[in-house]
N, C-alpha and C positions, 0 to 999 in steps of 0.2 A: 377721438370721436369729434366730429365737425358737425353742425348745424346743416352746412351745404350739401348739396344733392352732387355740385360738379367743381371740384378742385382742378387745380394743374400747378406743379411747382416744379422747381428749377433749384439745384443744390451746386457751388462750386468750392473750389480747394487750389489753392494754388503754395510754393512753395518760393515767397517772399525773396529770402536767402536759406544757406542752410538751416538755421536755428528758428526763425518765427513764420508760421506760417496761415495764411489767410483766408478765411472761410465765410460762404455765403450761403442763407438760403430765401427763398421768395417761394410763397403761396397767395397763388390768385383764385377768387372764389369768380368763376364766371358770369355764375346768377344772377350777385349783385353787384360785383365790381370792385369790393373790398380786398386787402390783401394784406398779406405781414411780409416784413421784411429782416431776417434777423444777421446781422455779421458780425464775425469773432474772430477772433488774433489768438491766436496760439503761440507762447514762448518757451521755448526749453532752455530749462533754470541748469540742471544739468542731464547726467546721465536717465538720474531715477529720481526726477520734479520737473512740474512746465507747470506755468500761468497762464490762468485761457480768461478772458475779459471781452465782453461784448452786451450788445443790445438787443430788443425785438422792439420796432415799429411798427402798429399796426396802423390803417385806414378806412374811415369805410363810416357807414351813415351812424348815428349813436339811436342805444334804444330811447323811445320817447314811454311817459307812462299813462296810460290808462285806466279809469275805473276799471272795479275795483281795486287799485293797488297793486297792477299785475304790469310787467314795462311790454311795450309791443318791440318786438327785436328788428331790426331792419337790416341788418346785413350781420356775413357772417363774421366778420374780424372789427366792426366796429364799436364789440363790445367790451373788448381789449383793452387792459393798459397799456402804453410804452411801461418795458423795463430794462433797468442796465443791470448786468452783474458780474463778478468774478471770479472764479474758482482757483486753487492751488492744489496740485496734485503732486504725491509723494507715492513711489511705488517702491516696494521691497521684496 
């Protein structure tokens, strides 16, 4: 669920070498300009384990606050934290 009324995004996948492989995604909110940008590296550990590690940056105006105590929101990804993270997967 988005705030925006008009998205557009772009997702890619590419195959580094054989073992790690690299992934993008981008959502741009048209309305107001804001947009996330998140990419991830995928590693296979071996057969049945992969390491996946990446980020989401977002940009976009931040909310500002108004009486009462309520923030006025100004765009739709600029409410966003950046975050990094990483995962291990093991399958059986």
């Amino acid at each position: 669920m988005h705030l925006g009324r008009h998205l557009v995004g772009l997702a890619a996948s590419y195959d580094l070498l054989p073992i790690p492989i690299g992934r993008a995604a981008w959502m741009q909110s048209l309305s107001d300009g804001s947009f996330q940008f998140q990419p991830t590296l995928t590693y296979s550990v071996s057969d049945n384990s992969e390491l996946m590690a990446g980020a989401a940056f977002h940009r976009g105006t931040r909310p500002e606050a108004r009486p009462p105590f309520l923030p006025e929101i100004k765009s739709e990804f600029g409410t966003y934290p950046d975050y990094y993270f990483a995962e291990f997967k093991i399958y059986f």
